[in-house]
C-alpha positions, 0 to 999 in steps of 0.5 A, spaced: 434 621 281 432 615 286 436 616 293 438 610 297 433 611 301 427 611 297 430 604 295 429 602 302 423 598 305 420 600 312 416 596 316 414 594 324 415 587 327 413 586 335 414 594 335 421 594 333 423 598 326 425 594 321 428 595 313 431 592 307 432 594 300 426 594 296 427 589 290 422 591 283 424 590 276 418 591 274 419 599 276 415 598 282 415 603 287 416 600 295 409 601 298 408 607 304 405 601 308 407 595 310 403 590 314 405 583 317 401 577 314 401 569 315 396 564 314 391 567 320 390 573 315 384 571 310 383 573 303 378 578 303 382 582 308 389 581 303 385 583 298 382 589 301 389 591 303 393 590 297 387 593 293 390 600 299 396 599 296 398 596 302 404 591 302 404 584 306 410 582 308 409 575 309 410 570 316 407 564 314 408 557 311 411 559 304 405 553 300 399 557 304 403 564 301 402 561 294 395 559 295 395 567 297 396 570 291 392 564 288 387 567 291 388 575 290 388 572 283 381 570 283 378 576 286 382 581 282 380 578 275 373 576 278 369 580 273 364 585 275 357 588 271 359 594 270 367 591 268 368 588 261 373 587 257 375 592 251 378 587 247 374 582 244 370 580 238 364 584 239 368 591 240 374 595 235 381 593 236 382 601 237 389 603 240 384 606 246 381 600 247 390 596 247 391 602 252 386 600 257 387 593 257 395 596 259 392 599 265 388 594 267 393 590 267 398 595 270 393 596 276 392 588 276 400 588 276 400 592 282 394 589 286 399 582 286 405 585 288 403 587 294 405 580 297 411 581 298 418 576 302 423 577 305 431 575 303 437 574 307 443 577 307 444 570 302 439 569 299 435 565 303 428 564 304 426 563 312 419 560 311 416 554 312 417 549 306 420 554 303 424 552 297 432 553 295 432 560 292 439 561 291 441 560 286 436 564 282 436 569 286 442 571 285 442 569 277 437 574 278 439 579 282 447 578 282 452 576 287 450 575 294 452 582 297 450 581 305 444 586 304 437 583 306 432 584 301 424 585 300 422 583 292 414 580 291 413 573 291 410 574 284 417 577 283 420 571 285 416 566 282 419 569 276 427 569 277 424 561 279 421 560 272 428 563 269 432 559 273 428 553 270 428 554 263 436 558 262 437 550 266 433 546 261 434 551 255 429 552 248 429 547 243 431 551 236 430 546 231 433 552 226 440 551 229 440 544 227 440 538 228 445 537 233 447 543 240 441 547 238 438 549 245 438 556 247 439 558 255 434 565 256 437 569 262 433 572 267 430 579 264 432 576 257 427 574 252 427 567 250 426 565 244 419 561 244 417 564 237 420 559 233 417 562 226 422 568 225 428 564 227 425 559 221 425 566 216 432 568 218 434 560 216 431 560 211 431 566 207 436 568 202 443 570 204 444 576 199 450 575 195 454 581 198 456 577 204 461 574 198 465 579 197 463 583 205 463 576 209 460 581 215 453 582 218 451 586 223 445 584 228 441 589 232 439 588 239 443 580 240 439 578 246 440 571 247 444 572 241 440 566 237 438 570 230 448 570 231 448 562 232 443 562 226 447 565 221 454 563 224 450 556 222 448 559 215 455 560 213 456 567 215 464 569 215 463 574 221 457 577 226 457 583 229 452 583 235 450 588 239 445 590 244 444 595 250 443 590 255 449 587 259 443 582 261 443 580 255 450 580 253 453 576 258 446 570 256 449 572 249 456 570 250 455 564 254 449 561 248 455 563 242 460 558 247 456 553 247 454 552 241 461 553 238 461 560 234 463 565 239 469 566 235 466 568 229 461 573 233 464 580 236 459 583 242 459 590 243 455 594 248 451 600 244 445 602 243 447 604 236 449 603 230 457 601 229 461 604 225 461 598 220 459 597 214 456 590 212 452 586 206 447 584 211 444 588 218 439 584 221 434 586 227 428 583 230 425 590 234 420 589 239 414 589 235 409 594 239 409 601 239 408 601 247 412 602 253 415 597 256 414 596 265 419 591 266 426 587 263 422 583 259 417 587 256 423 591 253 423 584 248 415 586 246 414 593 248 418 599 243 415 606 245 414 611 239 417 605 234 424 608 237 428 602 235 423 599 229 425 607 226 432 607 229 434 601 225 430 604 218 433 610 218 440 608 220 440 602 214 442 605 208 449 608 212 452 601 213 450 597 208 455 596 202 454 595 195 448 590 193 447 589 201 441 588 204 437 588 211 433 584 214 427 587 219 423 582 222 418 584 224 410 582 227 403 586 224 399 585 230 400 593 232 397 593 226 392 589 228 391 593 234 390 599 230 398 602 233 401 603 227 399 602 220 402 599 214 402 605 210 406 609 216 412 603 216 412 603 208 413 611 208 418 610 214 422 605 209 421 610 203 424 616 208 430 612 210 432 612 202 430 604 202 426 600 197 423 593 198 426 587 195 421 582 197 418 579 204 417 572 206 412 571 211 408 566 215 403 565 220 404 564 228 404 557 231 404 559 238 399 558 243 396 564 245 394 564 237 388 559 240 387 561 245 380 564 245 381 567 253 386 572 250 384 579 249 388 580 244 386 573 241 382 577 235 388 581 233 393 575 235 388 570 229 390 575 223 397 576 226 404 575 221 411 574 221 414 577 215 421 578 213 422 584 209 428 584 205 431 591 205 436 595 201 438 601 197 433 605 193 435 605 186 
């Protein structure tokens, strides 16, 4: 259990005692240490500190605090002799080499975290050139309570970033022609992978929602696989999710795409007590833990929800229903989970395969030769396997 005080961030400033409450999403533990720096402190010696696990608490000119981080990002991905990466094509795709490259990432993440800001008690970002963060912020974080704030500057630039795309919204062409745009709230994944939303537009809808006109959707997120069955014709759905990030930016994107009548929210992470001819669910697709909101999207430790979902099914399908699992190989590809585990695990679950529909990635990482995971990103498919009872 993590005290109030444990949450708290401590510094010194012109020999006077300073605190504010720590801010990390990411799980991230404030630093023992914290010094003061401004535009007089050079790179190497930020780098040095931050290397220490010493905090910066930042003074200067915010654009100067920005090209800090820049710089600490050239030195930390500086590659060495002795350092090389273990996913590339010249070495295994083992599940030893995926973790590796997690640590060196995480080690990454905590080198520059430790450029850090200092919010008022509103939000406010008191440096040079700074920008208007309120808004984000407290989209981010929550209303304005009074209390000052430290977070790390990467930390904020990522509430920025999801400011600006839940104003701008994604285009997704499976809802439609027309109001097809999806708003991703900070800490909810967004759904850029356009090719699973196009599995679930275009797969069969099993005839049991005839005579059952009730889905079930599973970890609702943004809640766009819900629109897009609502626009398929489905009567009702039931969508449920753990996160109340998740279904609040569920609820406002159901709104404004005119279907939130016919979708029914519920905060758990189980299964309801329905039953329905068709259950669907996108689980995060690598059996790995998750560091912060968004990794929860991409990360599922032990394949607890894939496993959850799988075992779970049979009880709340009626007659003739089916369940749809959307789901990526590339853990396969990274040597984390075998085919021959997820088929026992169906067979286990007193399920049987009625068919799959597949397709290729399009998104950018799938070309991108920098990528460490580029080797197994390049055979990597999105399939859609229909389930149903075993006969």
């Amino acid at each position: 259990m993590i005290s109030a005080d444990d949450l708290q961030l401590h510094w010194t400033d012109q020999g006077q005692a300073q605190q504010a409450l720590w801010h990390a999403d990411n799980g991230l533990k404030p630093p023992k240490r914290v010094v003061l720096a401004d535009d007089s402190m050079s790179a190497d010696v930020a780098y040095r500190l931050a290397c220490e696990g010493t905090g910066l608490l930042w003074q200067g000119d915010f654009q100067n605090a920005r090209q800090m981080l820049q710089a600490l990002l050239r030195r930390v991905d500086k590659p060495t002799r002795k350092s090389k990466s273990p996913l590339t094509t010249d070495n295994p795709l083992t599940p030893m080499a995926f973790h590796s490259h997690r640590q060196a990432q995480a080690q990454r993440s905590r080198v520059l975290n430790q450029l850090l800001v200092l919010l008022d008690g509103q939000y406010q970002l008191n440096l040079r050139r700074a920008p208007d963060v309120r808004i984000a912020c407290a989209q981010a974080i929550g209303p304005v309570d009074g209390r000052a704030r430290v977070l790390s500057l990467r930390s904020l630039q990522g509430m920025i970033g999801a400011h600006e795309w839940r104003k701008n919204g994604v285009l997704v062409p499976a809802l439609g022609v027309e109001n097809n745009r999806i708003h991703a709230h900070y800490g909810v994944f967004s759904p850029v992978r356009g090719e699973y939303l196009a599995l679930v537009a275009n797969a069969p809808l099993p005839l049991a929602l005839q005579r059952y006109p009730l889905a079930i959707e599973l970890g609702v997120g943004t809640g766009v696989l819900s629109a897009v069955l609502v626009r398929r014709g489905v009567t009702h759905v039931l969508a449920t999710d753990v996160s109340e990030r998740a279904l609040v930016c569920a609820l406002e994107n159901l709104t404004r795409l005119n279907v939130d009548n016919k979708v029914t929210l519920l905060n758990t992470n189980a299964y309801p007590p329905d039953k329905a001819g068709l259950v669907v669910c996108n689980p995060p697709w690598l059996p790995a833990r998750p560091t912060s909101l968004l990794e929860q999207a991409v990360y599922d430790e032990n394949s607890g929800m894939l496993r959850g979902f799988l075992a779970g099914l049979s009880a709340h399908l009626v007659l003739g229903g089916e369940g749809w699992l959307i789901l990526s190989d590339l853990a396969e590809h990274l040597g984390l989970r075998s085919r021959a585990s997820l088929l026992q695990w169906i067979h286990e679950a007193g399920l049987q395969v009625l068919g799959r529909l597949d397709t290729p990635p399009v998104h950018g990482k799938v070309q991108d030769r920098s990528d460490p995971l580029h080797a197994a990103r390049a055979k990597e498919t999105t399939s859609l396997w229909r389930l149903t009872h075993q006969s």
